[in-house]
C-alpha positions in Angstrom: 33.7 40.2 -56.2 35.7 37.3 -55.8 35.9 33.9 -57.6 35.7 32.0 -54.7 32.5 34.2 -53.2 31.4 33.7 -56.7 31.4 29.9 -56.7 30.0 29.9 -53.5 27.3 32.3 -54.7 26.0 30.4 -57.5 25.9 26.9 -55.5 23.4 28.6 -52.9 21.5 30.9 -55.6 20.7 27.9 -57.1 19.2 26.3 -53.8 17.4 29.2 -52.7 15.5 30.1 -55.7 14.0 25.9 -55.6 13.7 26.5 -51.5 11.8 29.7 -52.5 9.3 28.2 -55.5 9.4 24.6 -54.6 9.7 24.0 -58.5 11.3 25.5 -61.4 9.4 27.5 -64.2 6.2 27.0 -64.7 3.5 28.5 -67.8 0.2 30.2 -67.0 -3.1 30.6 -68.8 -2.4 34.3 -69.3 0.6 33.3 -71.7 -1.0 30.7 -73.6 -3.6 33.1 -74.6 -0.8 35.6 -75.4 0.0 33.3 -78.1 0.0 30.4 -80.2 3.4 28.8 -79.2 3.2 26.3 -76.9 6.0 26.2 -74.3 9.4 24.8 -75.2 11.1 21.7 -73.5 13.0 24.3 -71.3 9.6 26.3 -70.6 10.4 29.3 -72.7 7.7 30.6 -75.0 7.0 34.1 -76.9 4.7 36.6 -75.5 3.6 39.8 -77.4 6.6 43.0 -76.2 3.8 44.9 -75.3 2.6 42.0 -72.2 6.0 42.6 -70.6 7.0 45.7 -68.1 10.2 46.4 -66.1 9.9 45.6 -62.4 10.2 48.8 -60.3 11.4 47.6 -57.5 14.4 45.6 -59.3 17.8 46.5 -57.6 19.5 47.1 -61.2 18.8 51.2 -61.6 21.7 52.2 -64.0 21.3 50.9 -67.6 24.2 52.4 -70.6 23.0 53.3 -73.8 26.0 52.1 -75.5 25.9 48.8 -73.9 22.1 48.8 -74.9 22.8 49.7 -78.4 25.1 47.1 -78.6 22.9 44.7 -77.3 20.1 46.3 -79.5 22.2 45.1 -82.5 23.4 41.8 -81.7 19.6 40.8 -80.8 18.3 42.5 -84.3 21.1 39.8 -86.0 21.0 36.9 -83.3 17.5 37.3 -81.8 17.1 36.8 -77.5 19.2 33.4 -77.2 18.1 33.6 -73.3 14.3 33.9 -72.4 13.5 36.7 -69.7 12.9 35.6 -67.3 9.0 36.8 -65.5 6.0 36.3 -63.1 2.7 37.2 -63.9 0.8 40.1 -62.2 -2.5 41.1 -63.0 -2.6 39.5 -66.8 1.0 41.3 -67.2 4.4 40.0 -66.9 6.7 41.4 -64.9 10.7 40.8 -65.4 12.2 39.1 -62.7 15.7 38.7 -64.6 16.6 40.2 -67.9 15.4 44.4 -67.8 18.5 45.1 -70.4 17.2 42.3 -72.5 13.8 44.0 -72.8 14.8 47.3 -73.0 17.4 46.3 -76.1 14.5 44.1 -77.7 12.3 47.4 -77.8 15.5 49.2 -79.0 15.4 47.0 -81.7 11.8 46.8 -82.9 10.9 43.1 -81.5 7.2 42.3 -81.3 7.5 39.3 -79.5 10.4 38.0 -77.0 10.7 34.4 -75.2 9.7 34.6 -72.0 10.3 32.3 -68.7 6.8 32.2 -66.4 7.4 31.8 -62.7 4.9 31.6 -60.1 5.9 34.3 -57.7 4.5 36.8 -55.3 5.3 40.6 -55.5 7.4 40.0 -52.4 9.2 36.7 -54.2 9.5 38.6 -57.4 11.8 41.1 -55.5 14.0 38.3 -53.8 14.3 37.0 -56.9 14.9 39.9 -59.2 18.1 40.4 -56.4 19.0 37.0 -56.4 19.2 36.8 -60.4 21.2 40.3 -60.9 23.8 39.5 -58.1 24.2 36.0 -59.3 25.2 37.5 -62.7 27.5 39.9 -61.7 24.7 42.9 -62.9 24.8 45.6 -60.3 27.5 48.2 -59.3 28.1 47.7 -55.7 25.7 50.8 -54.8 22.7 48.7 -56.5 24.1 45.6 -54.8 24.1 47.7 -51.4 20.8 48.8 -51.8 19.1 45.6 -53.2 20.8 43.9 -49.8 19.4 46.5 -47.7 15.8 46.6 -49.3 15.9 42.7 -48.6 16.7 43.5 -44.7 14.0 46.4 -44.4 11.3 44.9 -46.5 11.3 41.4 -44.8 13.1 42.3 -42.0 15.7 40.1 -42.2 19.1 40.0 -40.5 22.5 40.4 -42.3 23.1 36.5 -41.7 19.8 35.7 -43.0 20.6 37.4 -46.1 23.9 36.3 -46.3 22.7 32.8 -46.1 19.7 33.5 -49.2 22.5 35.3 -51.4 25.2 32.6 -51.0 27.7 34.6 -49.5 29.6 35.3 -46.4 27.7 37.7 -43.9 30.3 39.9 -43.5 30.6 40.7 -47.6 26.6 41.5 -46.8 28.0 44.2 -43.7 30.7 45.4 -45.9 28.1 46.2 -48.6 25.7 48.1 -46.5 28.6 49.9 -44.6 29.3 51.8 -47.9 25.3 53.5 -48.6 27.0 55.5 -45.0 29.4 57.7 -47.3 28.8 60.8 -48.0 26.3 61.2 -51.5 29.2 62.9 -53.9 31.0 59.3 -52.9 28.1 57.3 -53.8 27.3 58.9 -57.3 31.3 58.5 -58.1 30.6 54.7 -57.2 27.4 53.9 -59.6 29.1 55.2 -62.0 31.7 52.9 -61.5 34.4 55.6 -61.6 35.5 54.3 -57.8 35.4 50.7 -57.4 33.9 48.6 -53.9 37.6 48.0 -52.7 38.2 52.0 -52.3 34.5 52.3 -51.2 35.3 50.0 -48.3 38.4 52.3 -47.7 36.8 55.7 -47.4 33.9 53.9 -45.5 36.0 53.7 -42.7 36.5 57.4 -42.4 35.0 59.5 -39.7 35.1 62.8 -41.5 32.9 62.8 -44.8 34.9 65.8 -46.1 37.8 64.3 -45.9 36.1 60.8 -47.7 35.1 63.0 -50.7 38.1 65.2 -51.0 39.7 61.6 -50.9 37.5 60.0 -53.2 37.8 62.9 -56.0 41.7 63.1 -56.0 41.8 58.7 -55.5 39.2 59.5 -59.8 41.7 62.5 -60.8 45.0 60.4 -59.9 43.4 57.3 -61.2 44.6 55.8 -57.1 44.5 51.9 -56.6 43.2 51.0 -53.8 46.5 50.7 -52.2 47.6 54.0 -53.1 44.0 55.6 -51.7 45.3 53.6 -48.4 48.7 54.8 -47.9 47.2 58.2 -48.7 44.5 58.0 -46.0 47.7 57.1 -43.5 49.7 60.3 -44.8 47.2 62.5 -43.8 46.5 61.4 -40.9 46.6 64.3 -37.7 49.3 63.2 -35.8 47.1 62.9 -32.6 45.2 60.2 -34.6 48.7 58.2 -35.0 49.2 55.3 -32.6 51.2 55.3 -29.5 53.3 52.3 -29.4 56.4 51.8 -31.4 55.6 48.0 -31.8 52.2 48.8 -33.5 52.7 51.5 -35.0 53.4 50.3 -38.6 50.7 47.2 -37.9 47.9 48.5 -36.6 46.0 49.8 -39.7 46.7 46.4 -41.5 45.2 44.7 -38.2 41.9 46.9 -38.3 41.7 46.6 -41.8 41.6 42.7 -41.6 39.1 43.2 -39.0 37.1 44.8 -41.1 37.6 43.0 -44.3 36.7 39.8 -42.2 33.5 40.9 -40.2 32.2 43.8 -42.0 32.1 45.7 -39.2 33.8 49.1 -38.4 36.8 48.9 -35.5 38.9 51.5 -33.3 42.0 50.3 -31.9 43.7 52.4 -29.4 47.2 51.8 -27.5 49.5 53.5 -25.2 53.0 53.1 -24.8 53.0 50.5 -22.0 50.9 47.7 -24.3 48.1 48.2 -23.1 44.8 49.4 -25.2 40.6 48.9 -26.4 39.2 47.9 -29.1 35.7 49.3 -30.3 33.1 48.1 -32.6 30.9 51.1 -34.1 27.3 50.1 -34.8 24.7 53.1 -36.0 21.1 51.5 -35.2 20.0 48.8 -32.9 19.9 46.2 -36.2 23.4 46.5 -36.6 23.8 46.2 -33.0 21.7 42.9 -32.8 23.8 41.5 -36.1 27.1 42.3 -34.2 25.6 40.8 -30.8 24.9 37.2 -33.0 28.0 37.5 -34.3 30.0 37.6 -31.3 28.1 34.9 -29.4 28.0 32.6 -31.8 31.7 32.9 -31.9 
């Protein structure tokens, strides 16, 4: 991810999570009976461990036990300097932001951690839990793929509509869900981070999925940049898949791949010898066909 998709990111998450809530946290009668702290000046306030669960349906699935150890430790020195941050369902608060935070507090014996009440929905706790973990950088890009995708199917939104609640450029939100396509021996090499989203893009683009995995498990052997999975990918190409015209015959894999990078949406260039040539846009469901429809007129 970016800098510059980053800045943008956290200027929009911030108007999106008021635009969603109307107002920022808020206490309920549930936690002041939990305990006999009042709330702070920033709304924190403890809450027994035991009132607090993991969210199911948050988009981070993938949490290290040495990264939780070390967490474990700092917090048994330090304490929780940020509050987790909830809802509350059913007399129960659910974690909206801040799962590895719990899970470390527990690691280290905590009875009681700070917590951050917002009044959300089950549906708003989900936007929310995504907005918070992408915002912070949380997810590997599979997690970040899915959570995009759970946001489209669950309130059927459009790529642009998501694009514009994340903070970030619809075509980062294409290039995302293009990569849940490859082939499942890819995807487990990218949650556990061993391939990163620049040669998931790459092997995304692929028509064969034996060819993305034999690709994608020499690119983890070799230790292959991204670059080096690219020039790879053009080595081995059949020579009927080559182009046909000396003038773009060095070009026109950098052209489709700016395509590509810049749309989020997969392209076939062909060419003959005389100039002359198509170019394709793949789509795989009539969603993707209606996002790439908007695109294009709107252009």
């Amino acid at each position: 991810m970016n800098k510059q998709n980053t800045t943008k990111g956290k200027s929009a998450l911030g108007k999106g999570m008021g635009a969603l809530l109307g107002s920022s946290a808020s206490t309920s009668s549930a936690a002041s009976k939990a305990t006999e702290n009042k709330p702070s000046a920033s709304g924190a306030m403890l809450v027994p461990i035991s009132m607090v669960q993991g969210n199911k349906e948050q988009p981070r699935k993938i949490f290290k036990d040495q990264d939780l150890q070390e967490l474990s430790q700092s917090i048994k020195e330090n304490g929780i300097i940020q509050p987790i941050t909830v809802s509350e369902q059913d007399g129960k608060f659910i974690v909206i932001a801040g799962e590895r935070r719990l899970r470390a507090a527990r690691l280290a014996g905590l009875e009681s951690v700070p917590v951050l009440v917002k009044k959300a929905t089950q549906k708003e706790t989900l936007v929310m839990a995504i907005i918070e973990n992408v915002q912070r950088s949380d997810l590997n890009c599979v997690e970040e793929a899915l959570a995009y995708y759970k946001l489209m199917n669950e309130f059927e939104l459009t790529q642009e509509e998501v694009a514009k609640k994340i903070g970030k450029e619809r075509s980062t939100i294409a290039n995302f869900l293009r990569i849940l396509k490859l082939p499942r021996e890819v995807i487990q090499l990218l949650q556990k981070e061993e391939l990163s989203f620049g040669h998931a893009k790459v092997l995304a683009a692929l028509k064969n999925d034996d060819k993305a995995k034999n690709l994608a498990h020499q690119a983890v052997q070799e230790s292959w940049s991204v670059r080096e999975l690219e020039k790879n990918i053009k080595k081995h190409r059949p020579t009927k898949e080559r182009q046909s015209n000396k003038f773009f015959d060095e070009k026109l894999d950098g052209l489709k791949n700016k395509l590509e990078q810049r749309t989020g949406y997969q392209f076939q260039l062909k060419t003959n010898p005389k100039g002359a040539g198509t170019i394709s846009i793949k789509f795989s469901n009539e969603a993707e066909f209606n996002d790439i429809f908007e695109y294009l007129v709107k252009r």
